[in-house]
C-alpha positions as MATLAB code, in Angstrom:
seq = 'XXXXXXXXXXXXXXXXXXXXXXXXXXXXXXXXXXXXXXXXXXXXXXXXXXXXXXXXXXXXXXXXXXXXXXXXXXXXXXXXXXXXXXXXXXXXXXXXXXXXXXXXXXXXXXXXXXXXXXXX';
ca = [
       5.230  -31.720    3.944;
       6.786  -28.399    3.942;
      10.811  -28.251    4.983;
      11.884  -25.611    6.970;
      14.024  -24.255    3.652;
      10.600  -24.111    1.597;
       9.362  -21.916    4.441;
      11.202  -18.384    2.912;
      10.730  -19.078   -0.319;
       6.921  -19.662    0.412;
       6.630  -16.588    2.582;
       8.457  -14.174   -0.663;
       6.089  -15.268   -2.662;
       3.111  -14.151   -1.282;
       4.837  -10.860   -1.820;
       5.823  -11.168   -5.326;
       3.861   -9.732   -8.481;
       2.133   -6.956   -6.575;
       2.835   -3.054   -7.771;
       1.974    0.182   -6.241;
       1.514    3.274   -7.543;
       0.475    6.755   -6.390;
       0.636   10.641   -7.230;
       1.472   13.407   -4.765;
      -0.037   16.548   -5.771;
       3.528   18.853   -5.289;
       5.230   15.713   -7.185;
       5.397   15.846  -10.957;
       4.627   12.084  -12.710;
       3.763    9.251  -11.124;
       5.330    7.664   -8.394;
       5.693    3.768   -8.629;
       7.122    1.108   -6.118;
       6.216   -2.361   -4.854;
       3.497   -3.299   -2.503;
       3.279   -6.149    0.609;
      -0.166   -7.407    1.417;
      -0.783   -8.046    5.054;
      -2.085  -11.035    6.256;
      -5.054   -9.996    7.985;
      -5.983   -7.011    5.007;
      -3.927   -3.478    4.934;
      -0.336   -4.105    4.288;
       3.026   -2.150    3.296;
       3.877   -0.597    0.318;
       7.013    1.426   -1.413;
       6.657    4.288   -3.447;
       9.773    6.295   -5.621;
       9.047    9.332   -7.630;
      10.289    9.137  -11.401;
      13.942   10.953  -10.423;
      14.765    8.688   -7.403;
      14.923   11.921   -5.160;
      11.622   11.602   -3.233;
      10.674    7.990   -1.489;
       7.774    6.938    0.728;
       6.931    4.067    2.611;
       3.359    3.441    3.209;
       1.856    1.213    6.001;
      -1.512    0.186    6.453;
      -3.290   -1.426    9.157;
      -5.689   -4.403    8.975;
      -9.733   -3.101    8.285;
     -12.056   -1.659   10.873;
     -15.258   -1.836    8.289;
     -16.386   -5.049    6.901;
     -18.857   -4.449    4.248;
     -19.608   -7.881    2.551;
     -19.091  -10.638    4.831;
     -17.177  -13.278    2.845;
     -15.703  -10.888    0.619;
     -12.666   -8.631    0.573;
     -14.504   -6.143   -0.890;
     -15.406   -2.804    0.393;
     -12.645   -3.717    3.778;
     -11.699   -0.473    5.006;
      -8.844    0.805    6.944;
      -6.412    3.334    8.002;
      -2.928    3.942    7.920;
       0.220    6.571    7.560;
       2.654    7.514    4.643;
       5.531    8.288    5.827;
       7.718   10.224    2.955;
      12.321   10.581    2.787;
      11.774   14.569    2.767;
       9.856   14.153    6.604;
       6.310   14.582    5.559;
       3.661   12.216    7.903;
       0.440   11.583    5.464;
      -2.080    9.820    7.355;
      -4.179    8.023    4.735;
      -7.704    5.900    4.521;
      -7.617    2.948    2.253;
     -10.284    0.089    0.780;
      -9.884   -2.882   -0.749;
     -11.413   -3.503   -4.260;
     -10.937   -7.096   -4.088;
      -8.558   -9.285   -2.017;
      -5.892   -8.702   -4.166;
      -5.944   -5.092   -4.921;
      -6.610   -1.954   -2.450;
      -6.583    2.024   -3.419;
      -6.204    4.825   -0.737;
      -5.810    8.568   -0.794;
      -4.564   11.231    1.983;
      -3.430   14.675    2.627;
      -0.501   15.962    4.564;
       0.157   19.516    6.688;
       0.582   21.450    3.672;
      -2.459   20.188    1.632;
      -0.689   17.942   -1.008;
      -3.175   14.870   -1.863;
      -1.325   11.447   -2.241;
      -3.672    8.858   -4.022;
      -2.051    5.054   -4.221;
      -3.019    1.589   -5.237;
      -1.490   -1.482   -5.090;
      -2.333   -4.731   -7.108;
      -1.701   -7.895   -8.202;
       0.110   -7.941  -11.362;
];
């Protein structure tokens, strides 16, 4: 039986262990953060560039392809990047297996973001 106390600590640790990490094309090094898998596929995720100047905050939403019935592979979605210095990057994403998805986008000035996010 699960208390109501166990609930939280259940809930953070679905959320635990997973990295992200991405490049911006105008953004020297690579940016790293933490990611947040959704429940039904997509999911959140932070990214910081090395200096601490430049922060985004990814979202993406649950998958509109479904490849491999069964499997977590190939899911596909959509989502949007959304970046401290005002930048909007919408992005497509795909999962490589149910713990791990990559995704790429470009904003209105042409920079290319590429991220992943994974299970340590």
């Amino acid at each position: 039986m699960v208390t109501v106390l166990a609930i939280p600590l259940l809930l953070a640790a679905c959320s635990v262990g997973y990295q992200a990490r991405g490049s911006l094309s105008d953004v020297p090094g690579e940016m790293r953060g933490k990611g947040y898998p959704g429940n039904s596929g997509g999911g959140r995720f932070a990214l910081d560039d090395r200096e601490g100047r430049l922060t985004c905050d990814g979202q993406t939403l649950p998958p509109v392809i479904f490849p491999n019935p069964g499997s977590c592979s190939g899911e596909a979605g959509t989502g949007v990047v959304r970046c401290s210095d005002g930048r909007e990057i919408p992005v497509r994403w795909e999962a490589i297996t149910c713990r791990s998805w990559k995704g790429s986008g470009v904003d209105a000035n042409g920079n290319r973001l590429d991220f992943s996010v994974e299970r340590r």
